[in-house]
C-alpha positions as CSV (number, residue, x, y, z in Angstrom):
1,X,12.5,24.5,-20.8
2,X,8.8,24.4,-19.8
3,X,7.0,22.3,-17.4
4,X,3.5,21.2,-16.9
5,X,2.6,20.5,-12.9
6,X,0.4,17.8,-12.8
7,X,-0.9,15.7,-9.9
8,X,-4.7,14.3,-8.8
9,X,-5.6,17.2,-8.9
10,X,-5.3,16.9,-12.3
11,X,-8.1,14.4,-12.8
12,X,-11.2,14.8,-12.1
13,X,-12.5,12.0,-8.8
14,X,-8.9,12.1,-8.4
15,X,-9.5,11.9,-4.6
16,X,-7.4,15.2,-4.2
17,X,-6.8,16.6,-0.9
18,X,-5.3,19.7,0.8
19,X,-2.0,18.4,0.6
20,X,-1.7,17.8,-2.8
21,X,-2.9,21.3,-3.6
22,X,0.1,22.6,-1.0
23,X,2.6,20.6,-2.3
24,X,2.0,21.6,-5.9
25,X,2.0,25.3,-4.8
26,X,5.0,24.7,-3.5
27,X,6.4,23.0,-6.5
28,X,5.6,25.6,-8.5
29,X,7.0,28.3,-6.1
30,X,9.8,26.2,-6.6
31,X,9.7,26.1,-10.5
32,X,9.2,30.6,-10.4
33,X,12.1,30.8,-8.0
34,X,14.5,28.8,-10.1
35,X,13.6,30.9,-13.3
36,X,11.6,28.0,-15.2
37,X,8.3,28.7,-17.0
38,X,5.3,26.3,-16.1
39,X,1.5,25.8,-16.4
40,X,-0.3,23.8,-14.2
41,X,-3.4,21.0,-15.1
42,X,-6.6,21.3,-12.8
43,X,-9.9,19.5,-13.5
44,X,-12.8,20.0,-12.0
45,X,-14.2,20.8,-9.6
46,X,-10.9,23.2,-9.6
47,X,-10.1,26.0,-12.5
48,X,-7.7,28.5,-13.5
49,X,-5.4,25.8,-15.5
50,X,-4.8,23.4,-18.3
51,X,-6.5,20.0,-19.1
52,X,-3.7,17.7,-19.7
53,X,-5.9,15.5,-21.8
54,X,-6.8,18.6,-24.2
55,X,-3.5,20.3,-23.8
56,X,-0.5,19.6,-26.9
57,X,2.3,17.5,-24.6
58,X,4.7,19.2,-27.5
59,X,4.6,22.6,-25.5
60,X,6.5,20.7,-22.4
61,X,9.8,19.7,-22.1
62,X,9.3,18.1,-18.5
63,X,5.9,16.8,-16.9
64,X,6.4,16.9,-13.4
65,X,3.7,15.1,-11.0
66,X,3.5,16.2,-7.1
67,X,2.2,14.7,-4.4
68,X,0.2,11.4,-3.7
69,X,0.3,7.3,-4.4
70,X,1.2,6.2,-7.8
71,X,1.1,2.7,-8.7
72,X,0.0,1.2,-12.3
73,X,-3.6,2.0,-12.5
74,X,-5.6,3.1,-15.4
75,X,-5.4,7.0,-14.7
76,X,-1.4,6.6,-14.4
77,X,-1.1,4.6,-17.8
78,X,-2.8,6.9,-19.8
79,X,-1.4,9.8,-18.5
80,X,2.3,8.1,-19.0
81,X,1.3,7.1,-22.2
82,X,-0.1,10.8,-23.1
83,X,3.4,12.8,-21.7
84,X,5.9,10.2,-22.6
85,X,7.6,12.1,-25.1
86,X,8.3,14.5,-22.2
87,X,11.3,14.5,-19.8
88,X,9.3,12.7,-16.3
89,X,9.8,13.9,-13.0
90,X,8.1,12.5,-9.5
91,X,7.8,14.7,-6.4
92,X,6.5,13.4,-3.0
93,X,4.9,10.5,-4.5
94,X,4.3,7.1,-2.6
95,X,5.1,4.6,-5.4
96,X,2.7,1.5,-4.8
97,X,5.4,-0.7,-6.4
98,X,9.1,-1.4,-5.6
99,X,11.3,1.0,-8.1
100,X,13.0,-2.6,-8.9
101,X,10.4,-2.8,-10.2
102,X,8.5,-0.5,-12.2
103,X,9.6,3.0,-11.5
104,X,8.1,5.4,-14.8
105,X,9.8,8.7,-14.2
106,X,13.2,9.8,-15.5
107,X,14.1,11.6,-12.0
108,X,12.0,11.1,-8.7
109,X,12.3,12.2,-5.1
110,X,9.4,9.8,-3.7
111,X,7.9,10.7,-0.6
112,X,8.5,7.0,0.2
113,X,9.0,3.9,-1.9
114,X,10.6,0.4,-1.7
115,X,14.6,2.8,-1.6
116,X,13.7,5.5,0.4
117,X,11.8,7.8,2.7
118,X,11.2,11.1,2.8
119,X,9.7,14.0,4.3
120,X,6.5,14.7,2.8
121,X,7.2,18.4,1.3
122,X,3.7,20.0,2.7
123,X,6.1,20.5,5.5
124,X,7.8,23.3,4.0
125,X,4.5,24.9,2.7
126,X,3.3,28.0,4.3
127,X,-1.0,28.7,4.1
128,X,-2.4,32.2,5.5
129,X,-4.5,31.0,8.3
130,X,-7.9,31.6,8.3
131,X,-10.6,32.2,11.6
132,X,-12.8,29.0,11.5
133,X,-15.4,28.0,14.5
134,X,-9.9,17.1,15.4
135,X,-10.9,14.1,14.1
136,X,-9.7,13.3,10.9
137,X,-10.8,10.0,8.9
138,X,-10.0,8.4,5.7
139,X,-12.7,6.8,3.0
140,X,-12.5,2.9,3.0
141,X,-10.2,1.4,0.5
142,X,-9.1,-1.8,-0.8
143,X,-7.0,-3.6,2.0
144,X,-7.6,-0.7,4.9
145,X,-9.1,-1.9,8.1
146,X,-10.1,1.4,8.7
147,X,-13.3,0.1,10.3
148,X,-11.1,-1.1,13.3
149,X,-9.2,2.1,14.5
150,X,-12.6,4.4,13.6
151,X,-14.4,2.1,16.4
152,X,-11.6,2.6,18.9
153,X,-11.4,6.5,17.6
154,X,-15.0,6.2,18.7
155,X,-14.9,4.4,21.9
156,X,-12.1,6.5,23.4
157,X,-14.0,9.9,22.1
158,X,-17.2,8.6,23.5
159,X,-15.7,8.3,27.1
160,X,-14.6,11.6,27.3
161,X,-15.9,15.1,27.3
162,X,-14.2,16.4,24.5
163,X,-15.5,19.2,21.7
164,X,-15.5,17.0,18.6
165,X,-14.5,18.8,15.0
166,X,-14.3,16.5,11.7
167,X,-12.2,17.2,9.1
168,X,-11.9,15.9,6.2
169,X,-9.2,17.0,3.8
170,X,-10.3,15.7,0.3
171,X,-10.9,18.9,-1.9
172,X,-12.6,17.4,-4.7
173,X,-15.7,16.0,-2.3
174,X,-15.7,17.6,1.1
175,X,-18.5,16.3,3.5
176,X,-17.1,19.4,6.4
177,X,-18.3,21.7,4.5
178,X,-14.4,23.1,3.7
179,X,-13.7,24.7,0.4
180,X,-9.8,24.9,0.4
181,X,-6.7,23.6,1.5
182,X,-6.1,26.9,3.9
183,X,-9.7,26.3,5.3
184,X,-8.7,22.6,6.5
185,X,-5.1,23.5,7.7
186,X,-6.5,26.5,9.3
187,X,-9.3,24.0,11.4
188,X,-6.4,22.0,12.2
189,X,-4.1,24.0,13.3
190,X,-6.8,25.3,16.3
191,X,-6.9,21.5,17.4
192,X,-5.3,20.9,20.9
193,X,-5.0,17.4,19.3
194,X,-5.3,15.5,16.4
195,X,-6.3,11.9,15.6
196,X,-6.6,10.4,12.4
197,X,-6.1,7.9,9.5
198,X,-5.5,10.1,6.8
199,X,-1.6,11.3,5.9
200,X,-1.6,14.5,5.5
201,X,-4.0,14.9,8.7
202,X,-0.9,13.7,10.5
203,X,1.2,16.0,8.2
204,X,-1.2,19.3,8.9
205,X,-1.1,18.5,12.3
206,X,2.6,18.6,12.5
207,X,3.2,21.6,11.0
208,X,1.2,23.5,12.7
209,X,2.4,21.9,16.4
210,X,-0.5,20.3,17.1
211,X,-0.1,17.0,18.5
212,X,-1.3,14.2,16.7
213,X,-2.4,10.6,17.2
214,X,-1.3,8.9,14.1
215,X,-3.2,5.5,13.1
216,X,-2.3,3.9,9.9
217,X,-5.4,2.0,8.5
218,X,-3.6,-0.4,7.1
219,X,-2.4,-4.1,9.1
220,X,1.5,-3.2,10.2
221,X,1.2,0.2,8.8
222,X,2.3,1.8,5.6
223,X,2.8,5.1,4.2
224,X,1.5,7.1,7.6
225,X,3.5,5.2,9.9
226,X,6.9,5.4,7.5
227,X,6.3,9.5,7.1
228,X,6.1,9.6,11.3
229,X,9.3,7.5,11.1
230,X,11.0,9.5,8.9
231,X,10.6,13.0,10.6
232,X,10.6,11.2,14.2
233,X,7.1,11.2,15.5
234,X,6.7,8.5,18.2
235,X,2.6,8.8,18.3
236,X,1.9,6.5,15.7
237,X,-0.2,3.0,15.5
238,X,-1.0,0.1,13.1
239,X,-4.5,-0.5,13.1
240,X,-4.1,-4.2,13.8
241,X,-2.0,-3.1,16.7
242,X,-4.4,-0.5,18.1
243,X,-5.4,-1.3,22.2
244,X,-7.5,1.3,23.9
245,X,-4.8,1.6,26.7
246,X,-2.6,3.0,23.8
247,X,-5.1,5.5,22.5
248,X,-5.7,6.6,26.2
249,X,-1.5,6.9,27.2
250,X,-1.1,8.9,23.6
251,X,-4.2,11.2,24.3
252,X,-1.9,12.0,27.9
253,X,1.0,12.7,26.0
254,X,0.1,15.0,23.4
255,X,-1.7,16.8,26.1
256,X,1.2,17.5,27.4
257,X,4.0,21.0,26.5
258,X,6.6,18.5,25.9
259,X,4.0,17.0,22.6
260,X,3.8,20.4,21.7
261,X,7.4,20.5,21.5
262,X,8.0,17.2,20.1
263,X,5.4,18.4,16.9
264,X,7.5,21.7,16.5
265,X,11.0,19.6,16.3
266,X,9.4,17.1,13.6
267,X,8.0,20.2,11.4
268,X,11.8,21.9,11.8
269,X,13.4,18.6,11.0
270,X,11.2,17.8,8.1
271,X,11.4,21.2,6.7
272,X,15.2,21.1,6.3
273,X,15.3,17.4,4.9
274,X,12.5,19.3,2.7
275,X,15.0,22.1,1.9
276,X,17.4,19.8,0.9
277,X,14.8,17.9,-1.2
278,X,14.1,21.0,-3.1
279,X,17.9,21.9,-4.1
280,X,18.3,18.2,-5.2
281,X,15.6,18.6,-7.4
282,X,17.1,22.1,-8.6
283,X,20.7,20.7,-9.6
284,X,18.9,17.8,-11.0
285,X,16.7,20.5,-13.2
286,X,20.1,22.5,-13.9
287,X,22.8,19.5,-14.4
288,X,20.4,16.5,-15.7
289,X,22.6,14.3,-17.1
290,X,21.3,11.7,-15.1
291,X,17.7,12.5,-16.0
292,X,18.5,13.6,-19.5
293,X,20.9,9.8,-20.2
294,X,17.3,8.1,-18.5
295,X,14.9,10.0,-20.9
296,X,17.3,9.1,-23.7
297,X,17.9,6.3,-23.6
298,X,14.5,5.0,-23.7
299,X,13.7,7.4,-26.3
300,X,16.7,5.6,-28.4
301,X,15.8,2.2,-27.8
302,X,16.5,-0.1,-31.4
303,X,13.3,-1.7,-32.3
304,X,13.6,-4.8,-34.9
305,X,10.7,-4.7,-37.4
306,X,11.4,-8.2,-39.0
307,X,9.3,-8.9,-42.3
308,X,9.3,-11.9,-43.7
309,X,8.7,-12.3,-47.7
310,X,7.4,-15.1,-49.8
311,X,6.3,-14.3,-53.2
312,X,4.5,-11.0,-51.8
313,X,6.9,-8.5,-53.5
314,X,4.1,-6.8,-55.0
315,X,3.7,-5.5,-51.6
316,X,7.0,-5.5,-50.3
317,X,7.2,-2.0,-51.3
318,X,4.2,-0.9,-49.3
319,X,5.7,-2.9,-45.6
320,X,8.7,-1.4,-45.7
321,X,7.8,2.0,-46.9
322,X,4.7,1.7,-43.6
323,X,8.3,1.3,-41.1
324,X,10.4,3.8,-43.0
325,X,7.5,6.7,-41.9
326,X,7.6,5.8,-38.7
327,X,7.4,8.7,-35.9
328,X,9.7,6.5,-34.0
329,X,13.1,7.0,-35.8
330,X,15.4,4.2,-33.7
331,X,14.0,0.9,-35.8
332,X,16.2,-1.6,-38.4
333,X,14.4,-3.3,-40.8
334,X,15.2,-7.4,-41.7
335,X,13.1,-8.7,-44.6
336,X,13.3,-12.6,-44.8
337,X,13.2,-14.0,-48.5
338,X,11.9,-17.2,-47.8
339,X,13.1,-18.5,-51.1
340,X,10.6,-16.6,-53.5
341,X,10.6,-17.3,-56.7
342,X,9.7,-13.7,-57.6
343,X,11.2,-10.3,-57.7
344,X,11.5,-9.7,-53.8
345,X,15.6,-9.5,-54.0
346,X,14.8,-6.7,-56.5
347,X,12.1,-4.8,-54.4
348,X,14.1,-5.2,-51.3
349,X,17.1,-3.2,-53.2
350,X,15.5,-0.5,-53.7
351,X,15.6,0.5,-49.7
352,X,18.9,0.7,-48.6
353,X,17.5,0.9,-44.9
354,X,16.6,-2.7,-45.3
355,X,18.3,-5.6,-44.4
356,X,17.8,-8.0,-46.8
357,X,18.6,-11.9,-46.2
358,X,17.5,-14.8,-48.4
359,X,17.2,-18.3,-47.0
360,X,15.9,-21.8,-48.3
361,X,11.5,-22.0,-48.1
362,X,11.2,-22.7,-44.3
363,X,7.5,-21.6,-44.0
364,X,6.7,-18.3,-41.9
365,X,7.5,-19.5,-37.9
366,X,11.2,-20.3,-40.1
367,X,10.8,-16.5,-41.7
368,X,10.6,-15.0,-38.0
369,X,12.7,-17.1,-36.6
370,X,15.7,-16.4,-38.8
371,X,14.4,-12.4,-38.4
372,X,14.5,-12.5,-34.4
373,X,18.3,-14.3,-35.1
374,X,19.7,-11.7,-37.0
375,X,17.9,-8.9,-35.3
376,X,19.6,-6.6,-32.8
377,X,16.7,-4.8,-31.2
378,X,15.6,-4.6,-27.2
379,X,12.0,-5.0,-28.7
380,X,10.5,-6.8,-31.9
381,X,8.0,-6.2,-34.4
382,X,7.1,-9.2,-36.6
383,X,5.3,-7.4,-40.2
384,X,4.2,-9.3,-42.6
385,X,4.7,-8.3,-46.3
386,X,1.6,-7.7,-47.4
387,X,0.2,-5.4,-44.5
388,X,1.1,-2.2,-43.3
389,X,1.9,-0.1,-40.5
390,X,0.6,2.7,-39.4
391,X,3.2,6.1,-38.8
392,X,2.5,5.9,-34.7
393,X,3.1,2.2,-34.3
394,X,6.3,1.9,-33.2
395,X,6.2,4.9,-30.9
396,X,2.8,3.6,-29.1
397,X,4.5,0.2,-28.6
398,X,7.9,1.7,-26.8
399,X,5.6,4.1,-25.0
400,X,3.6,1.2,-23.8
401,X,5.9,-1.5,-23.1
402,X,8.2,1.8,-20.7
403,X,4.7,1.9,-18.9
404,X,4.1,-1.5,-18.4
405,X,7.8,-3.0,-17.9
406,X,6.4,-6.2,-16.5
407,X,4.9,-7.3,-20.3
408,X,6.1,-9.8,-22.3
409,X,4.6,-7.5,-25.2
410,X,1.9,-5.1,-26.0
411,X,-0.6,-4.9,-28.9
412,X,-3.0,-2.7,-30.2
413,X,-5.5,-2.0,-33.0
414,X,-6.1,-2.7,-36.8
415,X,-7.9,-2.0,-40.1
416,X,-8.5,-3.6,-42.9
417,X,-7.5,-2.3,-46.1
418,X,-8.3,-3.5,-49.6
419,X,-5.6,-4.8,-52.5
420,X,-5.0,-1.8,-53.8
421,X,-4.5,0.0,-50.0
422,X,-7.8,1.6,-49.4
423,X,-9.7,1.5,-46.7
424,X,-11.9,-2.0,-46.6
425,X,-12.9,-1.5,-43.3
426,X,-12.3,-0.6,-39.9
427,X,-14.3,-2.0,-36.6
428,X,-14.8,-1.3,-33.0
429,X,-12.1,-2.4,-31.2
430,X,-12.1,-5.0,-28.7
431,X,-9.5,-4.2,-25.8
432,X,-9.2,-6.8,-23.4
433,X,-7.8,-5.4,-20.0
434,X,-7.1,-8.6,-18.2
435,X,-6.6,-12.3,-17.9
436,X,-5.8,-12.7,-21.2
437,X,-4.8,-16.4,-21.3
438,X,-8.6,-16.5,-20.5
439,X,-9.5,-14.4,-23.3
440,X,-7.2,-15.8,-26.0
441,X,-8.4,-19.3,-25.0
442,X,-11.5,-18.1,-26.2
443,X,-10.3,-16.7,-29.3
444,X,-7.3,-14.7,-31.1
445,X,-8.8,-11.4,-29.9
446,X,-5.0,-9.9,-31.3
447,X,-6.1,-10.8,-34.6
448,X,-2.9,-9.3,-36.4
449,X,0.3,-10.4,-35.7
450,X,2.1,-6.8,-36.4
451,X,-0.1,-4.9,-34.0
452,X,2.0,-6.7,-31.2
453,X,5.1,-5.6,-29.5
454,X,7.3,-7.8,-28.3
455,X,10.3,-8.1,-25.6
456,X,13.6,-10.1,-27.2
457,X,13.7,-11.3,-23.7
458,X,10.5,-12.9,-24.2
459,X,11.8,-15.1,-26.8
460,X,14.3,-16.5,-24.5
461,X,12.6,-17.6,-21.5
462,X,9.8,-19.3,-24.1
463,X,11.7,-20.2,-27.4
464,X,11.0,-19.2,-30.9
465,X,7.6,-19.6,-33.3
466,X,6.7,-23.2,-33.8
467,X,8.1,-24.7,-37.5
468,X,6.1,-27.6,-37.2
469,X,2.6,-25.2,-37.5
470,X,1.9,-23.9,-41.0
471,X,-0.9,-21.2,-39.5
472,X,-1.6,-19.8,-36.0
473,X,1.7,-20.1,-35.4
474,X,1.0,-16.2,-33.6
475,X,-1.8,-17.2,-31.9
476,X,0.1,-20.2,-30.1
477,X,3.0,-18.1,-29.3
478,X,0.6,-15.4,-27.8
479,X,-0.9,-19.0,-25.9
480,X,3.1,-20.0,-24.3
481,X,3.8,-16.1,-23.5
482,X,0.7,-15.2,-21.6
483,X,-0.1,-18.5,-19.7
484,X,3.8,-17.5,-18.2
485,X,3.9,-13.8,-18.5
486,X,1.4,-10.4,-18.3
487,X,0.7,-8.9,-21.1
488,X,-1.1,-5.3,-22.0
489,X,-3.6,-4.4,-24.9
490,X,-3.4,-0.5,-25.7
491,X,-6.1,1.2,-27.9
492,X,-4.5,2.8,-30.6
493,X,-5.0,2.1,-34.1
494,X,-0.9,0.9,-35.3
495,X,-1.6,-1.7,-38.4
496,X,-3.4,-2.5,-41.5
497,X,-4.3,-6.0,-42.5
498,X,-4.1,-5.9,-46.2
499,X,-7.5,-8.6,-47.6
500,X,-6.3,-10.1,-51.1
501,X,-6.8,-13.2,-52.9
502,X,-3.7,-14.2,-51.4
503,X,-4.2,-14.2,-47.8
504,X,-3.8,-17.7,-45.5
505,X,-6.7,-16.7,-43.5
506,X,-8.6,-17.2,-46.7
507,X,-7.5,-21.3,-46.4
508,X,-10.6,-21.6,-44.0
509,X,-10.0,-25.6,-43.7
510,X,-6.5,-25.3,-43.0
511,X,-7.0,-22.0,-40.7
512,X,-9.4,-24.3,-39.0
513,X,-7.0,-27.5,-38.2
514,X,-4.5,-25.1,-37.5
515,X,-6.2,-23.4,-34.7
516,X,-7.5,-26.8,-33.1
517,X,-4.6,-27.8,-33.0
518,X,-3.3,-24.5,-31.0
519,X,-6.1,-24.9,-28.7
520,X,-4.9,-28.7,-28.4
521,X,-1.5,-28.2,-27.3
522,X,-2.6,-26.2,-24.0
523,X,-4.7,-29.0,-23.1
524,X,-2.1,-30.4,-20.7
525,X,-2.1,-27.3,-18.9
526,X,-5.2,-26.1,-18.6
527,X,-6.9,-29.7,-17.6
528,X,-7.1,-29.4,-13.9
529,X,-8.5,-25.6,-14.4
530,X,-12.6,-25.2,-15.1
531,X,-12.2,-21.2,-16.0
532,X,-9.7,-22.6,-19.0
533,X,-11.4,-25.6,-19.9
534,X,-14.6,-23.4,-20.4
535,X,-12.6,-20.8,-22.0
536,X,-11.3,-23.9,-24.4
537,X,-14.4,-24.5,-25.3
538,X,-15.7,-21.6,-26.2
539,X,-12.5,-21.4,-28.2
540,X,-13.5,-24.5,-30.1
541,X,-16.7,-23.2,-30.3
542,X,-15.6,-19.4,-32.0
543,X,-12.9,-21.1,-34.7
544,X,-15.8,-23.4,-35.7
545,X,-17.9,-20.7,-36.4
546,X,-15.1,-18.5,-37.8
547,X,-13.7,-20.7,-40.2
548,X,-16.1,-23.7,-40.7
549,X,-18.9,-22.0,-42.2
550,X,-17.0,-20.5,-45.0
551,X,-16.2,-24.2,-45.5
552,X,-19.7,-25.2,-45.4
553,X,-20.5,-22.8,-47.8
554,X,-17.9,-25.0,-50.3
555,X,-19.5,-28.1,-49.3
556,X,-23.0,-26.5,-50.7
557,X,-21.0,-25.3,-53.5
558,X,-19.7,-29.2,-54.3
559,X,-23.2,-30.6,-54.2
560,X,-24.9,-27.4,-56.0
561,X,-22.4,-28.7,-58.7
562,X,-22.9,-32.5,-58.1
563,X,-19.5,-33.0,-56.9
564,X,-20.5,-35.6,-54.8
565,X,-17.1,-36.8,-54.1
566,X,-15.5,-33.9,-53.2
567,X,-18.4,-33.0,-51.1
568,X,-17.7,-36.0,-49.2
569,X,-14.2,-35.7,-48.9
570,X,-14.7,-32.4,-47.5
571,X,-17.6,-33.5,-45.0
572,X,-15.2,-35.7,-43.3
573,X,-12.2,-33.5,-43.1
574,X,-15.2,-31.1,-41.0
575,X,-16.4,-34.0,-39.1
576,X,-12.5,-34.1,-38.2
577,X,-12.3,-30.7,-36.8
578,X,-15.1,-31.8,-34.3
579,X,-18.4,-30.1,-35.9
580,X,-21.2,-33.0,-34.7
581,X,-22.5,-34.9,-37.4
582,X,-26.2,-34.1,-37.0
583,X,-25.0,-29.9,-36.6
584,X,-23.3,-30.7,-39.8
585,X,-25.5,-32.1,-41.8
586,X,-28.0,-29.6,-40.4
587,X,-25.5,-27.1,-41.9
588,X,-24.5,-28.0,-45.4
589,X,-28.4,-29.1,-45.6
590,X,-29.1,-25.4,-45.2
591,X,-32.2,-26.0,-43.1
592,X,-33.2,-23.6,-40.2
């Protein structure tokens, strides 16, 4: 068993302060004492440890994270994503988001969260104190109203004769000048009191029994105002609820021996819920089952990799040889015969890991329909028999969809690969981070179906693939699920889109109709909405220029060859799929 301590101090601008550094020291004081092996991940400006980015997540059986807010960000996901194949463990975290939620980590003891509270553990740490010749003030962020208890800070401080120290316990930038987290606790703990906006200046405070005049920057309070709570601090405002009357009645009282007393009883009481913290962290290290059964059973979750056949069993082979090397072992593969008339029972034999079932020609939403019906797994891979997957794919998408348990799926990258399975080419992907209704109105930015990762519980709440399409039929499912549910695009590379002779997107008048007629069908929603309607345009606007001029290029073909009918014919189906007749023309003319 080895464990890598990670926290912001991990990342570099991971606004890291003194208390994060204290409460992984004490973490890993922890770890020593138990008799467990560990390294620890620092970036700069600190040294002296790992870089979790660089460093092979196979050398860790457990990644535990100390100290600080953690909510769905950027940072988090791809550090979740990185470690997920490690056993996940949350110290003294403030998680953002109810754990009904979304809660990542196999076993956590959160500092405080939408179940509990506790003490923050920099209670129970101990720093040398160093001579140093206490106001202490957090950075604006989103949804503080800092501004409003720094101006009353100011005002009271102003009308007083008062020696005026500022401290500012972020490690990474420090505009006072101190280098450490035993420089800042030090500084505090010579206040003869304390006010400030920042947690663990109400924390340091404490635990040294100084006296503190706790303001949460945030309307009604959060995280500062739950900590003073929990370990029974009565010196504690909301912003919004900040008077100078009660700055001036809390400056009295923590003047006072009986402050001084009351700051020494919360440090004692916090440091044994803090003791207890640490041995229910220890028997949970020693006896996991409960964090063991967790991390299994989302490292065992039965993806369905359905694959649906019609005369492609010259590639069959390929598709279900692309799931059977799959890093992720917990899959079952269904290929749908959709009534070929070729060898695909024969090729589909020769795997006994496959699932084979034939049905009557009911085009491919009928394919994957019957797939996600016969399928058993929690999440769904739809492959179709002439592509291929890549060995990672499977893993990427369960280590995404854990991360981001509030998507109806995931997707991720693709190639594309010649005939005979070489490399054709491979662009620069485009990863869309956010409204991606928006973005798909606009244009399939997915591109392949089997890069995408669904939920089964998707499938219930919006229904199956549409039989009445004949093409798109993925691009107006990704349409129903995202105008309804969030989704998440991931960067890795997980498919290959095989390019052949055979392919539907080759059909360039039929892909056409087909994808007007997805955009179509969101019309009624989308009406009463400018963003959409522009985005529908646009959309309108890429799938003309996608498909249509590979069909103008016919049309010159027909009247190279004086096939005027033909050209005709064609001309009007174009004029159908709302290209303007003079554009046209214009087009098929060849004139610039």
């Amino acid at each position: 068993m080895k464990f890598l301590v990670t926290g912001w101090f991990s990342f570099e601008n991971g606004h890291v302060t003194a208390g994060d550094i204290l409460a992984a020291e004490l973490a890993c004081k922890w770890l020593k004492q138990a008799g467990y092996y560990y390294d620890i991940a620092f970036a700069p400006p600190f040294s002296g440890g790992v870089n979790w980015r660089h460093t092979d997540p196979n050398l860790y059986t457990h990644v535990l994270f100390v100290c600080g807010p953690f909510q769905k960000g950027d940072l988090e996901s791809e550090f979740l994503l990185r470690f997920a194949g490690c056993r996940l463990v949350g110290l003294d975290l403030t998680m953002i988001h109810p754990l009904e939620v979304w809660n990542p980590f196999d076993f956590l003891i959160e500092r405080d969260s939408s179940q509990a509270a506790h003490p923050d553990i920099v209670f129970a740490t101990q720093q040398p104190l160093v001579t140093v010749v206490g106001v202490c003030l957090v950075e604006p962020y989103p949804g503080a109203i800092d501004h409003i208890a720094n101006e009353a800070i100011n005002r009271f401080l102003a009308s007083r004769e008062v020696a005026i120290v500022n401290i500012d316990t972020r490690l990474d930038t420090n505009n006072t000048g101190l280098r450490s987290s035993a420089e800042i606790e030090s500084l505090i703990a010579r206040m003869d009191v304390v006010f400030t906006t920042r947690l663990h200046g109400t924390v340091l405070a404490l635990k040294n029994g100084v006296p503190v005049i706790a303001i949460d920057p945030e309307a009604g309070g959060a995280k500062i105002k739950r900590q003073a709570e929990t370990i029974g601090w009565p010196i504690v405002f909301a912003a919004d609820a900040l008077t100078d009357e009660s700055l001036q009645e809390a400056f009295a009282y923590c003047l006072s021996d009986a402050a001084v007393a009351k700051a020494k009883e919360c440090a004692k009481h916090a440091n044994q819920m803090i003791e207890e913290m640490k041995h229910e962290l220890l028997r949970a290290l020693a006896t996991p089952d409960g964090l063991e059964n967790k991390y299994q059973s989302r490292a065992k979750t039965l993806v369905s990799v359905v694959i649906p056949c019609y005369n492609q069993a010259h590639f069959l082979g390929e598709a279900i040889e692309s799931v059977l090397a799959q890093t992720y072992r917990h899959f079952e593969i269904i290929v749908i015969d959709d009534g070929s008339p070729d060898n695909t029972a024969e090729v589909a034999s020769r795997y006994p890991e496959a699932r084979y079932i034939r049905q009557e020609n009911q085009g491919l939403s009928g394919a994957r329909n019957t797939g996600f019906r016969e399928s058993q797994g929690k999440y769904l891979v739809f492959l179709d028999a002439d592509d291929r997957l890549l060995s990672g794919s499977l893993q990427s998408g369960i280590n995404c969809l854990h991360v981001h348990p509030e998507c109806a799926f995931v997707s991720g990258h693709h190639r594309y690969i010649k005939a005979d399975g070489s490399l054709l080419n491979e662009y620069p992907p485009d990863t869309v981070y956010s409204n991606h209704y928006t973005a798909l109105l606009k244009g399939n930015y997915i591109g392949m179906h089997a890069t995408v990762m669904y939920r089964r519980s998707v499938f219930e709440k919006v229904g199956l693939f549409n039989t009445s399409l004949k093409s798109c039929e993925d691009y107006e499912m990704y349409l129903r699920i995202t105008r309804k549910f969030p989704v998440y695009c991931h960067k890795q590379m997980v498919a290959e889109y095989r390019w052949h002779n055979a392919n539907m997107t080759r059909n360039s008048k039929k892909m056409l109709a087909f994808a007007l007629q997805v955009l179509d069908s969101q019309w009624d929603y989308i009406n009463n909405n400018q963003e959409y309607i522009q985005a529908y345009q646009t959309g309108i606007e890429f799938w003309r220029n996608y498909f249509g001029m590979n069909q103008i290029k016919v049309i010159r073909k027909y009247f190279s060859q004086k096939q005027w009918l033909n050209a005709v014919q064609q001309i009007l189906i174009m004029a159908s799929c709302r290209f303007w007749w003079p554009i046209l023309l214009h087009e098929v003319l060849g004139l610039r």
